[in-house]
Every structure is written in C-alpha cells, then in structure tokens.
N, C-alpha and C positions, 0 to 999 in steps of 0.2 A: 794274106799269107804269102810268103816268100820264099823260091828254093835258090838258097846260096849255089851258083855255081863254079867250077875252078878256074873261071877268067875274074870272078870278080874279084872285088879289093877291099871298097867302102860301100856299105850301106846303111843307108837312112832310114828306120823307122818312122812313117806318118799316117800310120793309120789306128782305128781302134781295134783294137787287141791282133796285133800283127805275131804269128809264130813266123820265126827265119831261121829254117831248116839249111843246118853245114851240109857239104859233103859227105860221103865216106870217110872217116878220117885215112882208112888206108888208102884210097885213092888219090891223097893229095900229098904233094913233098912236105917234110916236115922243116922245110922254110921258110914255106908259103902261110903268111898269114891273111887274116881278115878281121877290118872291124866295125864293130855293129855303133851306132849310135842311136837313141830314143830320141826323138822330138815331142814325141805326144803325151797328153796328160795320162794316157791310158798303156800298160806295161808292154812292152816288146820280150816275148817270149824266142829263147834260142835253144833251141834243140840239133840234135846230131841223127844224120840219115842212119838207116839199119837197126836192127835191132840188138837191142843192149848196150846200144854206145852209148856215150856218157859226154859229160859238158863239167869238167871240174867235178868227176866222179859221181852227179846227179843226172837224175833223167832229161832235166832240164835247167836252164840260169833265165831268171826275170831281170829286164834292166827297166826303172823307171824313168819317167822324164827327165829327163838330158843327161842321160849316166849313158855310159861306153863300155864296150870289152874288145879288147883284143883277143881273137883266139887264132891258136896255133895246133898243131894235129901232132901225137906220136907214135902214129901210128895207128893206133888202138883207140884214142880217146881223143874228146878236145878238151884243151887248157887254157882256162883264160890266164893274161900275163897284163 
C-alpha cells in the first residue's frame, strides 16, 4: 500500500493488490495532478484520504494491468481525466 503524497507526480503500481491513497483533495491545488499507472496482473486500488471523499464520485477506482488514471482534485473530490 501506498500514501500518495503532494510532492509526488507518477506512480507505479507493482505490487499484489496495492491501494494508493490521494491526498486531501482540499489540501492540494486544483492544478496539481497525479498519475497512477498498473503494472501488475493483480488490481491497483485508488482511493482518496478522509472520510467521504470520493474518486469519480465512488469510494473507490480499480485500474487493471497497464490501465492509468489521471486524477486531479476540486476541491472536495478526485476526478479522474
């Protein structure tokens, strides 16, 4: 498991079954992005710090192997783009 923090940029999933926990969304500018990429056969879970935030309005986004997301914060929520 992984806690995204607000220096990062890219990260790589390679592990089996890896959650990587965003920031705050309010803690971070809403210019700053970040993006996740999968490597492994096994799902990379992205979830958002705090409680009740959301990741494209769910609790959480699965990316399988070699799928990506962009997310960007507004504040309130993350977005993937």
């Amino acid at each position: 498991n992984y806690t995204v923090t607000r220096s990062d940029s890219i990260i790589i999933g390679n592990g089996s079954n890896i959650t990587a926990t965003l920031p705050y969304p309010s803690l971070v500018s809403k210019d700053r992005h970040y993006i996740l990429k999968n490597i492994n056969s096994t799902a990379l879970t992205v979830v958002s710090a705090g409680t009740s935030k959301t990741v494209d309005g769910a609790s959480s986004q699965s990316l399988v192997q070699w799928a990506k997301g962009t997310y960007v914060s507004d504040g309130t929520q993350w977005l993937s783009i």
